[in-house]
C-alpha positions as CSV (number, residue, x, y, z in Angstrom):
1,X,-5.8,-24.3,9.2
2,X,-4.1,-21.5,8.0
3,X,-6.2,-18.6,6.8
4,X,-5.8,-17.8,2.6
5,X,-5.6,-14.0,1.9
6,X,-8.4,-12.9,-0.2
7,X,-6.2,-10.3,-2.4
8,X,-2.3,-11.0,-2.9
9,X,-0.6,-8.7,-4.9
10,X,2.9,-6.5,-5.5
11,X,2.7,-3.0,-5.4
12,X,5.2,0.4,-4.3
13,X,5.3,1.4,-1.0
14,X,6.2,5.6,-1.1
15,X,6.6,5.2,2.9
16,X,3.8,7.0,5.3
17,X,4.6,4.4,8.7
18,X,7.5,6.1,11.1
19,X,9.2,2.8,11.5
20,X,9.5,2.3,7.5
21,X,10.6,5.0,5.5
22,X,10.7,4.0,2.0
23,X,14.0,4.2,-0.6
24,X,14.2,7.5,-2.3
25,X,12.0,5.9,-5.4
26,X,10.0,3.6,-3.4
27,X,10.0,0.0,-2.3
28,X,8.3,-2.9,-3.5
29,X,5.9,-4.8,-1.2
30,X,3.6,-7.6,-1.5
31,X,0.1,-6.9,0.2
32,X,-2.4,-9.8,0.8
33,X,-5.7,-8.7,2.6
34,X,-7.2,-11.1,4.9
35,X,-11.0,-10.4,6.4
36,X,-9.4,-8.7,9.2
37,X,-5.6,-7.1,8.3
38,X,-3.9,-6.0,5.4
39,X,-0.6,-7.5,5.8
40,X,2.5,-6.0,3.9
41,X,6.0,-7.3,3.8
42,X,8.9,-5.3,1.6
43,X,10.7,-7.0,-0.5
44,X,14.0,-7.6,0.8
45,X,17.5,-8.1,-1.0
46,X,20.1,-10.0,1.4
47,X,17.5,-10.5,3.9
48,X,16.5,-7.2,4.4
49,X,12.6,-7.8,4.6
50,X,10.3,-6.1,7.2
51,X,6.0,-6.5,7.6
52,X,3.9,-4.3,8.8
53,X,0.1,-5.8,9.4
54,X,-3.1,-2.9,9.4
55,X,-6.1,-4.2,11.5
56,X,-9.2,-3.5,9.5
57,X,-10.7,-2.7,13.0
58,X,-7.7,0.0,13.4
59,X,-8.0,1.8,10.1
60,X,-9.1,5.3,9.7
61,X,-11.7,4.9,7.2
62,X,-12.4,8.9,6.9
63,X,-9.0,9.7,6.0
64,X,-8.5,7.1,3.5
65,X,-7.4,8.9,0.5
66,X,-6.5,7.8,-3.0
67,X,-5.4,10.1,-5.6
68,X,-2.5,10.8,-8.2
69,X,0.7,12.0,-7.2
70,X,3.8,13.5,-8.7
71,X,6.9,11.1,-8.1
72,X,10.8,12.0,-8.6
73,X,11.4,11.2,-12.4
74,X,13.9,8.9,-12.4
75,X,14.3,6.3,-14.6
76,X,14.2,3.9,-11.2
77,X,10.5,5.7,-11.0
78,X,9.5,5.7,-14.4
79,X,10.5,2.1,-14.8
80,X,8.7,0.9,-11.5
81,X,5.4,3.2,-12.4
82,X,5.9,1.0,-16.0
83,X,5.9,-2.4,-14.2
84,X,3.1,-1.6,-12.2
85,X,1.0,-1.1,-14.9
86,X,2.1,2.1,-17.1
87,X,-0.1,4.3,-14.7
88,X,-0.5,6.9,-17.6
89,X,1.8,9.2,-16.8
90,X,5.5,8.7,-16.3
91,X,5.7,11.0,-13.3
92,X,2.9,10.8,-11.1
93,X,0.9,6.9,-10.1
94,X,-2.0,6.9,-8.4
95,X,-1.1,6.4,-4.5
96,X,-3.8,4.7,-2.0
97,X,-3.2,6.2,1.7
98,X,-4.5,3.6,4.5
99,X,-4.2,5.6,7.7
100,X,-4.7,3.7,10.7
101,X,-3.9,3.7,14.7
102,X,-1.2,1.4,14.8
103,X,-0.7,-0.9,19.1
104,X,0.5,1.8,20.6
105,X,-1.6,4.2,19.4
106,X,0.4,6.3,16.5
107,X,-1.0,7.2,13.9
108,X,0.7,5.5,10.8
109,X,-0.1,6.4,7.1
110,X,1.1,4.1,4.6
111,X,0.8,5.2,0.9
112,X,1.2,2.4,-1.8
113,X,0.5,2.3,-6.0
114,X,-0.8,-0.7,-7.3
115,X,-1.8,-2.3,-10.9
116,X,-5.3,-0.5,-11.7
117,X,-7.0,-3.8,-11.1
118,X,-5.7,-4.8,-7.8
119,X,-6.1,-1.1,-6.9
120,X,-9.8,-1.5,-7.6
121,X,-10.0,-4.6,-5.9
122,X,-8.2,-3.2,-3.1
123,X,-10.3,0.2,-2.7
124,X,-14.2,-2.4,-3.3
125,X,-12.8,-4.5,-0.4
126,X,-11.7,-1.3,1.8
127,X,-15.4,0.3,0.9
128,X,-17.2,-2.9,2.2
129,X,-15.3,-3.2,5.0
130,X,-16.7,1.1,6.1
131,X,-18.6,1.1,9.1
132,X,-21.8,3.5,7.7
133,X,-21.0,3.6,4.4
């Protein structure tokens, strides 16, 4: 049986892995977090999708970082920081880094801006998942 995530949302990806950079305004990605991996995909026009899966086991819990962040201001920008939830400020959203050690041993550091409440949800199941919290 196939495992259910526990979290599936949409959010921006602002790049952060070497083998995805992101658009110049960001992409958007649906996340689902499983027990053990956070699994996102971009969402792809004319087949143009890639996923990139985090290990819980893998991530870098001490360099976790969430904070807010000026983005270009573009109406592309302000438009997306709107849909995901009219961060506050037109220019800037709120960007969760998830560092971790990716198979062969790089360090990758995807950033990503979510809805308040899956952000929350997001950062409670990322802070029960730290080893000595």
């Amino acid at each position: 049986m196939e495992e259910k995530p526990i979290i599936k949302a949409t959010g921006q990806y602002y790049g952060g892995h070497i083998l995805h950079p992101c658009s110049k305004n960001g992409d958007y990605v649906n996340i689902e977090v499983f027990q053990d991996k956070i699994i996102f995909t971009k969402i792809g026009f004319l087949g143009k999708k890639w996923s990139v899966e985090i290990p819980i086991s893998k991530i870098i819990f001490k360099d976790i970082s969430l904070g807010m962040e000026k983005l270009a201001s573009t109406y592309e920008t302000i438009s997306s920081v709107y849909a995901l939830g009219g961060l506050g400020l037109k220019d800037k959203a709120n960007i969760l880094t998830i560092p971790y050690k990716d198979e062969k041993g790089i360090i990758q550091k995807p950033r990503f801006s979510f809805k308040n409440k899956i952000l929350e949800k997001i950062s409670k199941f990322i802070y029960d998942k730290m080893p000595s919290k």
